[in-house]
C-alpha positions as a Markdown table, in Angstrom:
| # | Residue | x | y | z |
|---|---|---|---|---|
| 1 | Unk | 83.4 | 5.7 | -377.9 |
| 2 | Unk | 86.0 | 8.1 | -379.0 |
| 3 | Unk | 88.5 | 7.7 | -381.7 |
| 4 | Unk | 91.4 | 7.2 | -379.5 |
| 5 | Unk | 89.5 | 3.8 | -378.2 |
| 6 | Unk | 88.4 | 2.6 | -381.6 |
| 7 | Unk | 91.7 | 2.9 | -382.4 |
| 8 | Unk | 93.4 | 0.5 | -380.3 |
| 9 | Unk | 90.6 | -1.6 | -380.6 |
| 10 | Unk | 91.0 | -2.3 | -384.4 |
| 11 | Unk | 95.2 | -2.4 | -383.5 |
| 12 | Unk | 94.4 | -5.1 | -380.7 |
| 13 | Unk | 92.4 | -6.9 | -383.0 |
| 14 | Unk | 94.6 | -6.7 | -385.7 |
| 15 | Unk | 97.6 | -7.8 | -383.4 |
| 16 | Unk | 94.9 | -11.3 | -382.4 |
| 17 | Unk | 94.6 | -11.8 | -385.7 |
| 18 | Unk | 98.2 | -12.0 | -386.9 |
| 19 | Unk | 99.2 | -14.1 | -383.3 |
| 20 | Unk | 96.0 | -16.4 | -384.9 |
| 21 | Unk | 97.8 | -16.8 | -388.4 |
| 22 | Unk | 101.5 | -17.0 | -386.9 |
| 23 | Unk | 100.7 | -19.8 | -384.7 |
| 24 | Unk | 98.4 | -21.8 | -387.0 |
| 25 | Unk | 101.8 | -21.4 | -389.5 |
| 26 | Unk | 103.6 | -23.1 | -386.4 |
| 27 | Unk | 101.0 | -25.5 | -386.0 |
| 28 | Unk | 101.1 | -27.0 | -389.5 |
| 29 | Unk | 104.6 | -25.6 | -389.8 |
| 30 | Unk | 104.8 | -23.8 | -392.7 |
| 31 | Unk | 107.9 | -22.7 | -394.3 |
| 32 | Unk | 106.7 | -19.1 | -394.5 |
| 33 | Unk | 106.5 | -18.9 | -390.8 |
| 34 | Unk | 109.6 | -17.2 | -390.4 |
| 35 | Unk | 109.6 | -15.0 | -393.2 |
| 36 | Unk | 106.1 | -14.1 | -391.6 |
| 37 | Unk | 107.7 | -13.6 | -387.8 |
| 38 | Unk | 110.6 | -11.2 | -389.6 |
| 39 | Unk | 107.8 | -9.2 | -391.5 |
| 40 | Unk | 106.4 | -8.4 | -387.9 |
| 41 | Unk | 109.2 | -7.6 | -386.2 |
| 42 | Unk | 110.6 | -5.2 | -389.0 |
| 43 | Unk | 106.8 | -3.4 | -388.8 |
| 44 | Unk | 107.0 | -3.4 | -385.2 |
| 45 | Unk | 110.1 | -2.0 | -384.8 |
| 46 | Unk | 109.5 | 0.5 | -386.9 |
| 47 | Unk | 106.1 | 1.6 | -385.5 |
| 48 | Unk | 107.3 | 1.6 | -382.1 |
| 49 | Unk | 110.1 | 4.0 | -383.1 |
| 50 | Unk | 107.8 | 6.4 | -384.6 |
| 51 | Unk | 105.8 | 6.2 | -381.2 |
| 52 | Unk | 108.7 | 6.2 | -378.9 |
| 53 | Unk | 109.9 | 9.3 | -381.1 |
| 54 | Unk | 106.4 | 11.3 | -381.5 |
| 55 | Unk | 106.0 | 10.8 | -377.1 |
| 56 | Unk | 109.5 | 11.9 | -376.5 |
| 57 | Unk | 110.1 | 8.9 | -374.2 |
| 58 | Unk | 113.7 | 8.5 | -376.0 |
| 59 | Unk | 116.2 | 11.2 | -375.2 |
| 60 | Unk | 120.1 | 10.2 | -377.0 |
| 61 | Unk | 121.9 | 13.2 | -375.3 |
């Protein structure tokens, strides 16, 4: 397997893993489910901007 592959891997997995713990917060919900969801989004958001910007696939001109 090459690096590229293990990569995603352990993102996909991390991704389950935080869908697991977000919905279990909205199963018993939690007051720190929000909070939680925000925290995501902000990481997200900024990760995908770093990708979109690193491929190119935004052009503002």
């Amino acid at each position: 397997m090459t690096t590229q592959v293990i990569t995603s891997l352990i993102k996909l997995a991390l991704a389950a893993i935080f869908v697991a713990i977000t919905l279990l917060f909205f199963v018993i919900q939690s007051r720190y489910t929000l909070p939680l969801a925000a925290i995501f989004a902000v990481v997200f958001a900024v990760y995908a901007t770093g990708r979109i910007a690193r491929k190119g696939l935004l052009k503002l001109s």
